[in-house]
C-alpha positions as CSV (number, residue, x, y, z in Angstrom):
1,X,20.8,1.8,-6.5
2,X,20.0,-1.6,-7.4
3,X,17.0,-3.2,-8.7
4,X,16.9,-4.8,-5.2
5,X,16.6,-1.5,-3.3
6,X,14.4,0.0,-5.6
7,X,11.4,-2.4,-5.5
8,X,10.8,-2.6,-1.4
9,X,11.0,1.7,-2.0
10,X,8.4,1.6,-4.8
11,X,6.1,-0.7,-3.1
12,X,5.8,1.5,0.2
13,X,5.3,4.0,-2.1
14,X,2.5,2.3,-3.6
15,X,1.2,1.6,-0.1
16,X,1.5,5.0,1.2
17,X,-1.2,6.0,-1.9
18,X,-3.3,3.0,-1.1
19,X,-3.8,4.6,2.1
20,X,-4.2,7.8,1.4
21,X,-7.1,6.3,-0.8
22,X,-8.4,4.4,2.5
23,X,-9.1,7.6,4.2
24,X,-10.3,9.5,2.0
25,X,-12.9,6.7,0.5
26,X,-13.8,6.2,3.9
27,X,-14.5,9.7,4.7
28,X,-16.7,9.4,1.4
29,X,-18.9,6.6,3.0
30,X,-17.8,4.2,0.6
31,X,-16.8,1.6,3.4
32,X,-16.2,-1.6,0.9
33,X,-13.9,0.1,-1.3
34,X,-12.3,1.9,1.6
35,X,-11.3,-2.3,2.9
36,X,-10.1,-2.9,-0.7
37,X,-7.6,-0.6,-1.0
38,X,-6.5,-1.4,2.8
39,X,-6.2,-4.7,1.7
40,X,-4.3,-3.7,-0.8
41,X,-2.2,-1.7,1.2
42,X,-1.5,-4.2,3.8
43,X,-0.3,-6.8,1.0
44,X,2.1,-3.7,-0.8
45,X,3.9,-3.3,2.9
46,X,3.8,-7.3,3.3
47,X,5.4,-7.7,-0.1
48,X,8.0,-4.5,0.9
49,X,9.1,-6.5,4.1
50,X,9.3,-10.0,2.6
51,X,11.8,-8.4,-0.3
52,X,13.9,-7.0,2.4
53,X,13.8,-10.2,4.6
């Protein structure tokens, strides 16, 4: 695999953490930090799909 394939793969990786972190911050009653890491996890899958387009 090439660097190319390897960075859309890692960042929906990353993404998929960030929102395991959403739910369970949210379930914790920390509601700021629980729009952080969304945010977060919203730009990971943006940057994923712009490497790919």
């Amino acid at each position: 695999m090439s660097q190319e394939q390897w960075v859309p793969l890692l960042l929906l990786g990353v993404a998929g953490f960030l929102v395991g972190g959403v739910y369970s911050t949210w379930r914790n009653g920390s509601r700021v930090l629980a729009g952080v890491f969304g945010l977060a996890a919203l730009v990971a899958i943006g940057g994923a799909v712009a490497w790919l387009a």
